[in-house]
C-alpha positions as CSV (number, residue, x, y, z in Angstrom):
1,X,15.7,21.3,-30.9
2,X,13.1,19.1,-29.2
3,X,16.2,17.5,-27.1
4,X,17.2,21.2,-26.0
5,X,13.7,21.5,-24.6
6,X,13.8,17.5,-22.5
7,X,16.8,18.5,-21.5
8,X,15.1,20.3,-18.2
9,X,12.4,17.9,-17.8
10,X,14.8,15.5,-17.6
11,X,17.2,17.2,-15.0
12,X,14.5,17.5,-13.4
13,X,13.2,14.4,-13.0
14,X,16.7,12.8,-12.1
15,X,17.7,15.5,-9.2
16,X,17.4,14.7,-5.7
17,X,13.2,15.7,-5.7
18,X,12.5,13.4,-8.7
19,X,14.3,10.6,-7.0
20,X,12.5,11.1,-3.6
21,X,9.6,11.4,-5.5
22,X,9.6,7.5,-7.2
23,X,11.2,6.4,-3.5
24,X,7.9,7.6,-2.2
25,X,5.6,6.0,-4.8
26,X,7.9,2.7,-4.6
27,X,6.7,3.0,-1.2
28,X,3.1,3.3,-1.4
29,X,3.1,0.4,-3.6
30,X,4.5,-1.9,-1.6
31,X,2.5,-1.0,1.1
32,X,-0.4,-1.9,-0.7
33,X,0.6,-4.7,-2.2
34,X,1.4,-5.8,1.3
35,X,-2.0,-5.3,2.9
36,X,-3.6,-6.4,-0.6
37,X,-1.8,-9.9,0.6
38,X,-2.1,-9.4,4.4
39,X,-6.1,-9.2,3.5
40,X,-6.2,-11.9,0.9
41,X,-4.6,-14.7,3.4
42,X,-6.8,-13.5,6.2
43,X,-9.8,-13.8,4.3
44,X,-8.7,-17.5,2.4
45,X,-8.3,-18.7,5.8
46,X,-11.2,-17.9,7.2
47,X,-13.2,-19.5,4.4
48,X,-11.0,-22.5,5.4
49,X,-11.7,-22.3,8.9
50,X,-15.7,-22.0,8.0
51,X,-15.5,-24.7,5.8
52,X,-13.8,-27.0,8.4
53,X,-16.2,-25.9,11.3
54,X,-19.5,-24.3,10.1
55,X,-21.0,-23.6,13.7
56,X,-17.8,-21.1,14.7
57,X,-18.8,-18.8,11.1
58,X,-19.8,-15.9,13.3
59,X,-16.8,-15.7,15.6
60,X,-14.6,-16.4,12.3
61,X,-16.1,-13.6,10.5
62,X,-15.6,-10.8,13.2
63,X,-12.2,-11.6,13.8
64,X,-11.3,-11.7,10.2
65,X,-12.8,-7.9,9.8
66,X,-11.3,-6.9,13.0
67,X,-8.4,-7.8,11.5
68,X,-7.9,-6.7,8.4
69,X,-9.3,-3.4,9.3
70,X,-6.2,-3.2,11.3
71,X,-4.3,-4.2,8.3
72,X,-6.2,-1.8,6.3
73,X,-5.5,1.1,8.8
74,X,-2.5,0.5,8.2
75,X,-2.0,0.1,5.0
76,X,-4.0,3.9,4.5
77,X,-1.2,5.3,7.3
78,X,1.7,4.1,5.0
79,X,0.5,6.1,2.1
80,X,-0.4,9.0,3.6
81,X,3.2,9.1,5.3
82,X,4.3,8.5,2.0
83,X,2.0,10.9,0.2
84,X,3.1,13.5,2.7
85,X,6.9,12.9,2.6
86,X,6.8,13.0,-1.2
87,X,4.5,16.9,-0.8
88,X,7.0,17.8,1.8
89,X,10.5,17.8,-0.4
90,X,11.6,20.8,-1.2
């Protein structure tokens, strides 16, 4: 009886929507994994570069939020698209 009633669940979740679905959320994931790293080196280096030459600290900093804002922008774009591709399957 109970694997009569998971047996729709389980169509379900293996037709062409389900499997769109997970492609989508594969996607976000490494999206965010990818900025998560983008923003990670960006800021180690910076505190390298700081390290290695105090007096430039100010310049260092801006550039390194500049860019991983742009990195972050990004990153938000990609799972929206993803979040609205997975919404949009019909």
């Amino acid at each position: 009886m109970v694997s009569s009633m998971l047996l729709p669940l389980a169509e379900a979740l293996i037709s062409d929507k389900g499997l769109a679905v997970a492609g989508a959320g594969i996607g976000m994931g490494i999206a965010v994994l990818g900025g998560g790293r983008g923003i990670g080196q960006i800021g180690g280096s910076a505190v390298e570069g700081i390290a290695r030459q105090p007096e430039a600290g100010g310049r260092i900093g801006t550039n390194m939020i500049i860019a991983a804002a742009l990195i972050e922008g990004f990153t938000f774009t990609a799972i929206i698209l993803a979040f609205v591709l997975a919404n949009g399957i019909k």
